[in-house]
N, CA, C and O atoms as a Tripos MOL2 file, in Angstrom:
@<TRIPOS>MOLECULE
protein
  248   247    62     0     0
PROTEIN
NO_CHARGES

@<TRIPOS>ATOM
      1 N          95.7700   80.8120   62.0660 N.3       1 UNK1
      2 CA         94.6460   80.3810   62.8750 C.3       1 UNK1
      3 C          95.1160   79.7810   64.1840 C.2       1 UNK1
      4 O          94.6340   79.8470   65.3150 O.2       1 UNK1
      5 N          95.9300   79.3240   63.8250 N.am      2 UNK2
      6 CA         96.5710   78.2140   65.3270 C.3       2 UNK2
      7 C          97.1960   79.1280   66.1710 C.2       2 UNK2
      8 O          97.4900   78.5700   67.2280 O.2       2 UNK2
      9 N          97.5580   80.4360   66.1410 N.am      3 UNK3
     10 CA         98.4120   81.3370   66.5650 C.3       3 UNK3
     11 C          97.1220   82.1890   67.4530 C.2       3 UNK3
     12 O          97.1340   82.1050   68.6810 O.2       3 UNK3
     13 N          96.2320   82.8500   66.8860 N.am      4 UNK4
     14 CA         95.0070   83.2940   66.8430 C.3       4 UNK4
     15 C          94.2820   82.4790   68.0340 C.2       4 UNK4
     16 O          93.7980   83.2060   68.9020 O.2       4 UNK4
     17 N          94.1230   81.0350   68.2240 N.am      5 UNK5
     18 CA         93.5500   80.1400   68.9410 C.3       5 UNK5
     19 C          94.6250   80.1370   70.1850 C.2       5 UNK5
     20 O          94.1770   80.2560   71.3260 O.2       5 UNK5
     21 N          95.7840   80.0260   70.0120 N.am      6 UNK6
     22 CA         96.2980   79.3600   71.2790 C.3       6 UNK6
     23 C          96.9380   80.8290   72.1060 C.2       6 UNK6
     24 O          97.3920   80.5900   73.2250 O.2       6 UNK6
     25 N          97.0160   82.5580   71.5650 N.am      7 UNK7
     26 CA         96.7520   83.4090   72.0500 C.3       7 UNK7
     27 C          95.5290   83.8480   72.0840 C.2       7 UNK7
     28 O          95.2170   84.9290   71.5860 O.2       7 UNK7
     29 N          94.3900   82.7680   72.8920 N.am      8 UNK8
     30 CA         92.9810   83.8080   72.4520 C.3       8 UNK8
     31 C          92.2690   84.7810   72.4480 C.2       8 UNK8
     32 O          91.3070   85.2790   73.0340 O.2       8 UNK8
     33 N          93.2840   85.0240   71.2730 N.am      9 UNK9
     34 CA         92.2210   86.1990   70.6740 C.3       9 UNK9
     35 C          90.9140   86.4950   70.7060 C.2       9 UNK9
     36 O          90.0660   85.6500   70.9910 O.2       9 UNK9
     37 N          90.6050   87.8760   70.3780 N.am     10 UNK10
     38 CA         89.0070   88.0390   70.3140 C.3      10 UNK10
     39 C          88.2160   87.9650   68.9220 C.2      10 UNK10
     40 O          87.0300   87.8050   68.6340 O.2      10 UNK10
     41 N          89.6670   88.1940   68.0150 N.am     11 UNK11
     42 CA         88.7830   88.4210   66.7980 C.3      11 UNK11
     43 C          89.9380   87.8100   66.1460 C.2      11 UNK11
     44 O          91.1230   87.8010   66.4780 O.2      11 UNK11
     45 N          89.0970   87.1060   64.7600 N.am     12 UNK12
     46 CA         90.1320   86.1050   63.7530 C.3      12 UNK12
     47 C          89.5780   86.6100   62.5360 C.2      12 UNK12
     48 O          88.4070   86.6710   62.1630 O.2      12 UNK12
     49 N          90.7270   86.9890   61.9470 N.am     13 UNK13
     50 CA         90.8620   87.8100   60.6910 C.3      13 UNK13
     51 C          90.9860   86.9930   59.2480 C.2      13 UNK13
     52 O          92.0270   87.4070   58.7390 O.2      13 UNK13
     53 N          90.3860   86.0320   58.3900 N.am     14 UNK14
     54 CA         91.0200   85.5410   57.3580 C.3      14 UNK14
     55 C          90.6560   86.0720   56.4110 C.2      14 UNK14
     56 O          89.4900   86.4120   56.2110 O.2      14 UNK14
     57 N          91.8870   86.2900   55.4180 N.am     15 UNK15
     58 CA         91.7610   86.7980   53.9600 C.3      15 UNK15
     59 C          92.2220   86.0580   53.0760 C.2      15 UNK15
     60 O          93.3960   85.9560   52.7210 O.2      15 UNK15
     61 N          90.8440   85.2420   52.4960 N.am     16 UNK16
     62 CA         91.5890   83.9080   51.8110 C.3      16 UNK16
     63 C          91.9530   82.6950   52.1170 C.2      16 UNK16
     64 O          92.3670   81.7510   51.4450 O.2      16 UNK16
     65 N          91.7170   82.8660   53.3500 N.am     17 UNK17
     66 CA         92.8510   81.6740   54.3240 C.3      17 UNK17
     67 C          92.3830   80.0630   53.7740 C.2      17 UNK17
     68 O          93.2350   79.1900   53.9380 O.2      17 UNK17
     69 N          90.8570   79.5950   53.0350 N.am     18 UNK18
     70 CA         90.9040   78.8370   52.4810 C.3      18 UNK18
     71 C          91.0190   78.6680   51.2720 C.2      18 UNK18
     72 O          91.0470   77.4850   50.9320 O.2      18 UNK18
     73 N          91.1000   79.4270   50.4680 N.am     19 UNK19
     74 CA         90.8880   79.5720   49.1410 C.3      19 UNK19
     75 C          91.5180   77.9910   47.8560 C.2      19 UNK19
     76 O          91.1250   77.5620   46.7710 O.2      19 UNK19
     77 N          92.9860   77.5110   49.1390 N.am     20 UNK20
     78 CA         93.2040   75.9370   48.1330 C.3      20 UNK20
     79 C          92.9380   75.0910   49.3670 C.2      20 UNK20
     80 O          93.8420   74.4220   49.8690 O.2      20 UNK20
     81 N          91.4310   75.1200   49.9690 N.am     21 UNK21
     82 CA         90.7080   73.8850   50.3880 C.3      21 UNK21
     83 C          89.4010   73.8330   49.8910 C.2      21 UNK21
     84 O          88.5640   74.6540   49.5170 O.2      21 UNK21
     85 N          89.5000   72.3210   50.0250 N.am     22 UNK22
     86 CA         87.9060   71.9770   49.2460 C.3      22 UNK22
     87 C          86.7640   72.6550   50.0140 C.2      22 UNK22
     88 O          86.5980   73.0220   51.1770 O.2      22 UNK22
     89 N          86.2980   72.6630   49.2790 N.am     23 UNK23
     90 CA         84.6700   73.0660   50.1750 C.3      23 UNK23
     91 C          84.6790   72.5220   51.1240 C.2      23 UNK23
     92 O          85.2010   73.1500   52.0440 O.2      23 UNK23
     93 N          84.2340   71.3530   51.4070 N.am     24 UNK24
     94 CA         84.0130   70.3800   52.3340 C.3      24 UNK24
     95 C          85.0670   70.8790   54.0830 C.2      24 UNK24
     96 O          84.7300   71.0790   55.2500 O.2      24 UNK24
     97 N          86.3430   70.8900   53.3500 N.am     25 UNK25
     98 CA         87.1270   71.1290   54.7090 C.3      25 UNK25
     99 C          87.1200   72.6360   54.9900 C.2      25 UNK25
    100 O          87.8560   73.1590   55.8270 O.2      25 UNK25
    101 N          86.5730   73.0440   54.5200 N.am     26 UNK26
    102 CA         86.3630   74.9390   54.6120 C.3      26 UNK26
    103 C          85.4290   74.9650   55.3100 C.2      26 UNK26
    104 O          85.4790   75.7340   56.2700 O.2      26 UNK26
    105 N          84.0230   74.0060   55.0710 N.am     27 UNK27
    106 CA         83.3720   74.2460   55.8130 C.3      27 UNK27
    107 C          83.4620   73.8440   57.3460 C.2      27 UNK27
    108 O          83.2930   74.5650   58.3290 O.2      27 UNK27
    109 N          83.7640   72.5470   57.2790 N.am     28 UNK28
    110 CA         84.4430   71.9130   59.0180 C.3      28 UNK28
    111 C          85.3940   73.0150   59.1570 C.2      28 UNK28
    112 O          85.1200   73.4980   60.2560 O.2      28 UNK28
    113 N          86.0990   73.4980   58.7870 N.am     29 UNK29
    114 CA         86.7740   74.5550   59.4570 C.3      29 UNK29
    115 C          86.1040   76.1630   60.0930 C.2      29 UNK29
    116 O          86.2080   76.9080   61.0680 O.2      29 UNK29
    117 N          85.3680   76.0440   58.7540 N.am     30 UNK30
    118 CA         84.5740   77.3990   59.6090 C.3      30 UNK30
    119 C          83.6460   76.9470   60.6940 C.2      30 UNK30
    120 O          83.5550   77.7090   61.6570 O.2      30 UNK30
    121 N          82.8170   75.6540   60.7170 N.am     31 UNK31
    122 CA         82.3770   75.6890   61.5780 C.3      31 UNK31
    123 C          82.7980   75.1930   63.5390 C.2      31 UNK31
    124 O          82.2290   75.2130   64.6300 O.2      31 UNK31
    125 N          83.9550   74.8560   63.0320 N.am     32 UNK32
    126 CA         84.5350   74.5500   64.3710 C.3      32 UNK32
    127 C          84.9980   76.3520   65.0350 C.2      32 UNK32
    128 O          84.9530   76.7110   66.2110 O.2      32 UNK32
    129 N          85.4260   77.2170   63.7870 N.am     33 UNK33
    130 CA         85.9470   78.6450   64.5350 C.3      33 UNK33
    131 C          84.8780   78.9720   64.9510 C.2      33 UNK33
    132 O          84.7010   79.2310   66.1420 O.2      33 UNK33
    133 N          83.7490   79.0380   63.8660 N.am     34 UNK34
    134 CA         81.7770   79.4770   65.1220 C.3      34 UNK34
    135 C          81.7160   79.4930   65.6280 C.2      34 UNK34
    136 O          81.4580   80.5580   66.1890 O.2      34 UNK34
    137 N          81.8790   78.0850   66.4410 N.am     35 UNK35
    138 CA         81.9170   77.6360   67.9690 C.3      35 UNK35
    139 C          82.7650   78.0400   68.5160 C.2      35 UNK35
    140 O          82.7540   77.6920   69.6970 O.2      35 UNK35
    141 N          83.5250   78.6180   68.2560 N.am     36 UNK36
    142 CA         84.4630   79.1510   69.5180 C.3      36 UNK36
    143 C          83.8690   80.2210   70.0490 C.2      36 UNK36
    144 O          82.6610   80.4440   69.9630 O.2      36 UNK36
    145 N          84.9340   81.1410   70.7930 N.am     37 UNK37
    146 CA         84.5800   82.4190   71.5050 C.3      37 UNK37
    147 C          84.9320   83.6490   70.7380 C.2      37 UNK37
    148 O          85.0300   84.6640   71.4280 O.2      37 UNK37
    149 N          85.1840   83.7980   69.2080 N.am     38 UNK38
    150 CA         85.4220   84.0730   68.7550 C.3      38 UNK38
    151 C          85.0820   85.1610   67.6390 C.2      38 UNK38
    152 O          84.2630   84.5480   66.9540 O.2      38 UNK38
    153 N          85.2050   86.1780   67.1680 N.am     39 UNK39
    154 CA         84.8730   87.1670   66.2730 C.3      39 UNK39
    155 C          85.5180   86.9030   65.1660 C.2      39 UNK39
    156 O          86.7150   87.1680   65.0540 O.2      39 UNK39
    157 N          84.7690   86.3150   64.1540 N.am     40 UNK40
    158 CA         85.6080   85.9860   62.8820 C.3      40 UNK40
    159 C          85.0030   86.9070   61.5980 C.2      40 UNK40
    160 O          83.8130   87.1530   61.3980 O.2      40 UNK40
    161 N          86.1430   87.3400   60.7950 N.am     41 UNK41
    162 CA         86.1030   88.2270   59.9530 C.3      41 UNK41
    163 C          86.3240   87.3670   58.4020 C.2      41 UNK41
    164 O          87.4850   87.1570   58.0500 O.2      41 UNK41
    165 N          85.7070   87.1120   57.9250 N.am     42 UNK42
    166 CA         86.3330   85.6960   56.8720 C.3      42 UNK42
    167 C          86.2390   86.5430   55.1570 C.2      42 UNK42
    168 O          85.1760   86.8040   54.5950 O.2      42 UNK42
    169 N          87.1660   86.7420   54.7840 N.am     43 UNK43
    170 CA         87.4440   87.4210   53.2820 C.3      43 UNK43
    171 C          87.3160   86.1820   52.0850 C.2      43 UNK43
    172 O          88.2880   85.4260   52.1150 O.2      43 UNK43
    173 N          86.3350   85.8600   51.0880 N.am     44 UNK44
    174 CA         86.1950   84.8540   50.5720 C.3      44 UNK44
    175 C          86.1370   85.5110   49.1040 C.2      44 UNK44
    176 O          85.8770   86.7080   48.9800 O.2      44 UNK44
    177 N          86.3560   84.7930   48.1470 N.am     45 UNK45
    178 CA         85.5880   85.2140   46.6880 C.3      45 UNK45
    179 C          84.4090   83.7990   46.3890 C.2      45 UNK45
    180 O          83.3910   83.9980   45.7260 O.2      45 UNK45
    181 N          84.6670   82.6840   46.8600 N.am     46 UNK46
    182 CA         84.1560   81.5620   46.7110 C.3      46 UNK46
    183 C          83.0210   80.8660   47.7300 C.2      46 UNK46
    184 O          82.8820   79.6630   47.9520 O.2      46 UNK46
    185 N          82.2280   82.0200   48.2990 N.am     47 UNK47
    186 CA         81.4730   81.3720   49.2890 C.3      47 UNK47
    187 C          80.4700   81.0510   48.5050 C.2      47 UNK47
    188 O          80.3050   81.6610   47.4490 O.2      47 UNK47
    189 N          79.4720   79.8430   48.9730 N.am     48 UNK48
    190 CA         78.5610   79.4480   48.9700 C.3      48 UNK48
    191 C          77.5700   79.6610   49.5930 C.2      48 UNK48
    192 O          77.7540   80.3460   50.6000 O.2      48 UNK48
    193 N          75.6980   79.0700   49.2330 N.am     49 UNK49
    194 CA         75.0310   79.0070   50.1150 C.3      49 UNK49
    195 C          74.9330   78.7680   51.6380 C.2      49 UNK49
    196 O          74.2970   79.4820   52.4140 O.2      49 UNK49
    197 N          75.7730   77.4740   52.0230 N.am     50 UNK50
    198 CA         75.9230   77.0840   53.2220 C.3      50 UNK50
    199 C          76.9810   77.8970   53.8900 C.2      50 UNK50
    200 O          76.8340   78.0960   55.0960 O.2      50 UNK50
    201 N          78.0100   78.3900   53.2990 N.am     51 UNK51
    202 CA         78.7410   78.8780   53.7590 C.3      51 UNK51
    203 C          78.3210   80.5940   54.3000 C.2      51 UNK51
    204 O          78.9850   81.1880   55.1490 O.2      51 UNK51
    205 N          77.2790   81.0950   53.7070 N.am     52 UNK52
    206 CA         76.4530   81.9690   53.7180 C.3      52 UNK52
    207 C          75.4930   81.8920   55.2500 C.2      52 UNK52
    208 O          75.0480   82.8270   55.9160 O.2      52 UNK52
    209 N          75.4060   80.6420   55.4420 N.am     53 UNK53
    210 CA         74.4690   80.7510   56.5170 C.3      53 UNK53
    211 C          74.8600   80.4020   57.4480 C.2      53 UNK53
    212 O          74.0760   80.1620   58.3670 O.2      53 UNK53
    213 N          76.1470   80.2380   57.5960 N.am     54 UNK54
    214 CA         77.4640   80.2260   58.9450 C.3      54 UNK54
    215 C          77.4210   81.6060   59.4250 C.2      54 UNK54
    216 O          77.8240   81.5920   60.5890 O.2      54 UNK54
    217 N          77.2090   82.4250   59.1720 N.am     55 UNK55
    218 CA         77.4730   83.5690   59.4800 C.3      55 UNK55
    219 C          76.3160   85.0620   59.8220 C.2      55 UNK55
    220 O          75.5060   85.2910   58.9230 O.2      55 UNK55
    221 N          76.2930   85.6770   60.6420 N.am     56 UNK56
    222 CA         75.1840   86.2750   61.2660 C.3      56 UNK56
    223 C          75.4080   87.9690   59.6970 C.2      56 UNK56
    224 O          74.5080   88.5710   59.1110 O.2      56 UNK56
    225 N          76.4900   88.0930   59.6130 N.am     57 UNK57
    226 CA         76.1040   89.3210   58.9530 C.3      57 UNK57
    227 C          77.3780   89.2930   56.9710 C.2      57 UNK57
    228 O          78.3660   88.6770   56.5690 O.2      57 UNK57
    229 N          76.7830   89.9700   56.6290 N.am     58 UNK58
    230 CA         77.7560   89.9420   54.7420 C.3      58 UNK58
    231 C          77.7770   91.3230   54.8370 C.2      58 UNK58
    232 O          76.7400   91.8130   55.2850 O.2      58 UNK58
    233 N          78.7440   92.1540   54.5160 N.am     59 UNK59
    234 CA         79.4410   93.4740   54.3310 C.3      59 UNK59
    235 C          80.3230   93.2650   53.4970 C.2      59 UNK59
    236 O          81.3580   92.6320   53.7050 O.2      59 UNK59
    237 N          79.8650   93.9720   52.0900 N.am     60 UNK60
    238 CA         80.5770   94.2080   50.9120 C.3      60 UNK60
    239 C          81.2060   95.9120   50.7850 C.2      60 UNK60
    240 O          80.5390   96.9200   51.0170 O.2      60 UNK60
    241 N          82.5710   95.8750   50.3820 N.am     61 UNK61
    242 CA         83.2500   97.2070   50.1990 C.3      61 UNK61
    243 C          83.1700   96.9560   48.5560 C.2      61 UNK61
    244 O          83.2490   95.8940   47.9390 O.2      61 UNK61
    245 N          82.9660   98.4400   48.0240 N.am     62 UNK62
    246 CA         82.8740   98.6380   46.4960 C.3      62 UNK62
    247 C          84.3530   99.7570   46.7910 C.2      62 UNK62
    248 O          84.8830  100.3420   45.8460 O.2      62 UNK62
@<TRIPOS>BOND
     1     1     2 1
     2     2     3 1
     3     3     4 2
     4     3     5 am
     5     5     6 1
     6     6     7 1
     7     7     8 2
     8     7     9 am
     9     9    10 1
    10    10    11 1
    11    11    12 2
    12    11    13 am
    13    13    14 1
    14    14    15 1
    15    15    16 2
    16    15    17 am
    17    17    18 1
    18    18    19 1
    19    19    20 2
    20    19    21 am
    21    21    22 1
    22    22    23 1
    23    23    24 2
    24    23    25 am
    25    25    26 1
    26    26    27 1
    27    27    28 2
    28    27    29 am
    29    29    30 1
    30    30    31 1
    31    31    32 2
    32    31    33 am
    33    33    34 1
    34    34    35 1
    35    35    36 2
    36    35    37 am
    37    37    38 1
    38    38    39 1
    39    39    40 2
    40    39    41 am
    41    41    42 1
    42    42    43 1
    43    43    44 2
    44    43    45 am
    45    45    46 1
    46    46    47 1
    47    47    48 2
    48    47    49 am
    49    49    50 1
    50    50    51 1
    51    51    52 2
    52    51    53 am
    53    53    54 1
    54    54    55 1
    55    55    56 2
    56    55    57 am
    57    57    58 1
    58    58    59 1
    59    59    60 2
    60    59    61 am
    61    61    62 1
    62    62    63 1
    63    63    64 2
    64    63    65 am
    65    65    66 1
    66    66    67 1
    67    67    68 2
    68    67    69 am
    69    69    70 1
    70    70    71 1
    71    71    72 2
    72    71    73 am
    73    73    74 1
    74    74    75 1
    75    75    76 2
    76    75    77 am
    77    77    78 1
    78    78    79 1
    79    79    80 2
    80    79    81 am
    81    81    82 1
    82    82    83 1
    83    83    84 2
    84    83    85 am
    85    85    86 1
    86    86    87 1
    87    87    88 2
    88    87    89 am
    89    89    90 1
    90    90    91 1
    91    91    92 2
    92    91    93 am
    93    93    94 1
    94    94    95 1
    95    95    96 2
    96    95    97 am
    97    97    98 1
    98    98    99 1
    99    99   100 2
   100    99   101 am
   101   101   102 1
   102   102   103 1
   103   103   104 2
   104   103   105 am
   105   105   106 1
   106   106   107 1
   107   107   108 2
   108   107   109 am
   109   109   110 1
   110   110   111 1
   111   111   112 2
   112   111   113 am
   113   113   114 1
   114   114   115 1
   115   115   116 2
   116   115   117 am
   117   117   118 1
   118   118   119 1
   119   119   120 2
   120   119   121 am
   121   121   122 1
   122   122   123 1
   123   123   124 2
   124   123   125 am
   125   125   126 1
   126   126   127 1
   127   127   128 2
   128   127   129 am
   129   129   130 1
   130   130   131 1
   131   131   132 2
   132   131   133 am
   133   133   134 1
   134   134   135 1
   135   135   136 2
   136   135   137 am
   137   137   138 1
   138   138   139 1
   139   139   140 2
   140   139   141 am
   141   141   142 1
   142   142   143 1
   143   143   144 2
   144   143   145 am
   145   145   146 1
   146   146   147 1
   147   147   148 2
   148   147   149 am
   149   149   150 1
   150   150   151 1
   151   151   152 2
   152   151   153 am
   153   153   154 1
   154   154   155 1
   155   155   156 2
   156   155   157 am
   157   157   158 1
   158   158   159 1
   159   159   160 2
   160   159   161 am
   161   161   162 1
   162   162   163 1
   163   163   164 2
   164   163   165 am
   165   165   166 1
   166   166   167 1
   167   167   168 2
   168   167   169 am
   169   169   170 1
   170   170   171 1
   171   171   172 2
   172   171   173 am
   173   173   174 1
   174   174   175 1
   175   175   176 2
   176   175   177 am
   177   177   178 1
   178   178   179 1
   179   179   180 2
   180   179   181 am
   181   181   182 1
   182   182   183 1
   183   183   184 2
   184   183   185 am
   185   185   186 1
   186   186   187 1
   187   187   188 2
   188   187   189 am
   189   189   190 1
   190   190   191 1
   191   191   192 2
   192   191   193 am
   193   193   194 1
   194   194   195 1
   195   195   196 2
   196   195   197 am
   197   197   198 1
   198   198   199 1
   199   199   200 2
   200   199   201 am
   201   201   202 1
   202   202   203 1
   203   203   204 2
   204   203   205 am
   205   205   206 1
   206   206   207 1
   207   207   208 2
   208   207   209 am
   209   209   210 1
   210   210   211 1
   211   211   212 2
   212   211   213 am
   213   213   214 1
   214   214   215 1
   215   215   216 2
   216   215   217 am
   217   217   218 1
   218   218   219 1
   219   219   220 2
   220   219   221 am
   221   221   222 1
   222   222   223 1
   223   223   224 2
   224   223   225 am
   225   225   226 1
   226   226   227 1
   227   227   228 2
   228   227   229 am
   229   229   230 1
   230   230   231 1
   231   231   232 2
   232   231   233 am
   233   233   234 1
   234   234   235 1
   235   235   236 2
   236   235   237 am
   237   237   238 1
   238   238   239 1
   239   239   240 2
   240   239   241 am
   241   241   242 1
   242   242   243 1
   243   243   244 2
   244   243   245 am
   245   245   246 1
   246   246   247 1
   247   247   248 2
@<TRIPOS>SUBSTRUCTURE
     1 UNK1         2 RESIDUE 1 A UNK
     2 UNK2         6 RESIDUE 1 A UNK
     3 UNK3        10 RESIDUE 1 A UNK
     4 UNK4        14 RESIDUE 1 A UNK
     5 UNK5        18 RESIDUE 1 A UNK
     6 UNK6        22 RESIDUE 1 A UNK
     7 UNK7        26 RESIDUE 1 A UNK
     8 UNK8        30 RESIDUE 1 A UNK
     9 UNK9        34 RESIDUE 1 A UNK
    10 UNK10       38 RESIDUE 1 A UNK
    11 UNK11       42 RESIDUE 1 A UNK
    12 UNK12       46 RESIDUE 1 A UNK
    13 UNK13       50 RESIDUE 1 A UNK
    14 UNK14       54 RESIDUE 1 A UNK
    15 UNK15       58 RESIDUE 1 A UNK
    16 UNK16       62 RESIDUE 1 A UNK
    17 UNK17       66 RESIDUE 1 A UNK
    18 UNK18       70 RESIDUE 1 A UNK
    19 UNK19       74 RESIDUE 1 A UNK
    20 UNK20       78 RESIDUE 1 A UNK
    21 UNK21       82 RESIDUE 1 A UNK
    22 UNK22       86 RESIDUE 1 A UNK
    23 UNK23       90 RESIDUE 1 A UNK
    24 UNK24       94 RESIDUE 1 A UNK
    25 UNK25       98 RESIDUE 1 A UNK
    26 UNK26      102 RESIDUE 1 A UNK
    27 UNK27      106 RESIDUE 1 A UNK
    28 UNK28      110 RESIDUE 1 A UNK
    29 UNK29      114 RESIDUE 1 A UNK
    30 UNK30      118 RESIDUE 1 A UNK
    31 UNK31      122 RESIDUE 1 A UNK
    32 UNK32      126 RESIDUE 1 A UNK
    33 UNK33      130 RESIDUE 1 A UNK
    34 UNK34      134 RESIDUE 1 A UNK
    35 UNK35      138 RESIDUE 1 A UNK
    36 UNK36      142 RESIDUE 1 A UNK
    37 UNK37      146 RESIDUE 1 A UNK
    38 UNK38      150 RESIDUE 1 A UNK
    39 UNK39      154 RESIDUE 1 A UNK
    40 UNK40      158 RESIDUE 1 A UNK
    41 UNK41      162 RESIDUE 1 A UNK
    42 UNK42      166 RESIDUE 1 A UNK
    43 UNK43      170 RESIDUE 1 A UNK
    44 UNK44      174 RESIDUE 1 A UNK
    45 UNK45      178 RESIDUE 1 A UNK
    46 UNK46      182 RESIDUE 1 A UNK
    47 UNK47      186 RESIDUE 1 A UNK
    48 UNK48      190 RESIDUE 1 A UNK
    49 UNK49      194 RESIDUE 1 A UNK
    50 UNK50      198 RESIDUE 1 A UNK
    51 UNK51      202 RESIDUE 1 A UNK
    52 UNK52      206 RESIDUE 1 A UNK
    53 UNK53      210 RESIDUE 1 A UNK
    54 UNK54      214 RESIDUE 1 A UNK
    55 UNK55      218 RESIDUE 1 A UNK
    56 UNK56      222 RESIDUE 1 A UNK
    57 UNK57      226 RESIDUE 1 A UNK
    58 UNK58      230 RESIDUE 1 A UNK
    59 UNK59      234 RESIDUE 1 A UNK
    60 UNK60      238 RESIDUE 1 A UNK
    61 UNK61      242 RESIDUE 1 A UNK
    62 UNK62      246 RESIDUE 1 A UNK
């Protein structure tokens, strides 16, 4: 992420990238990348409601 931010990028790719943080700091984290200028792609097994409504679109691959 920090790599991603300080070459800014257009688009931020995570797969997993929180998976051993609490909810709580997953969410301050996603919502500070929102605000950026940013295209974020976020790969989760553990999202939530709120975490659900951070985000403009959900695309599932079978």
């Amino acid at each position: 992420l920090a790599r991603a931010c300080i070459h800014d990028d257009d688009f931020i790719l995570i797969d997993e990238g929180t998976s051993a943080i609490d909810k709580k700091a997953t969410l301050d984290i996603l919502k500070k990348l929102l605000n950026g200028p940013y295209t974020v792609i976020f790969i989760a097994h553990n999202f939530n409601e709120e975490m659900y409504s951070l985000f403009d679109r959900e695309i599932h691959l079978t």
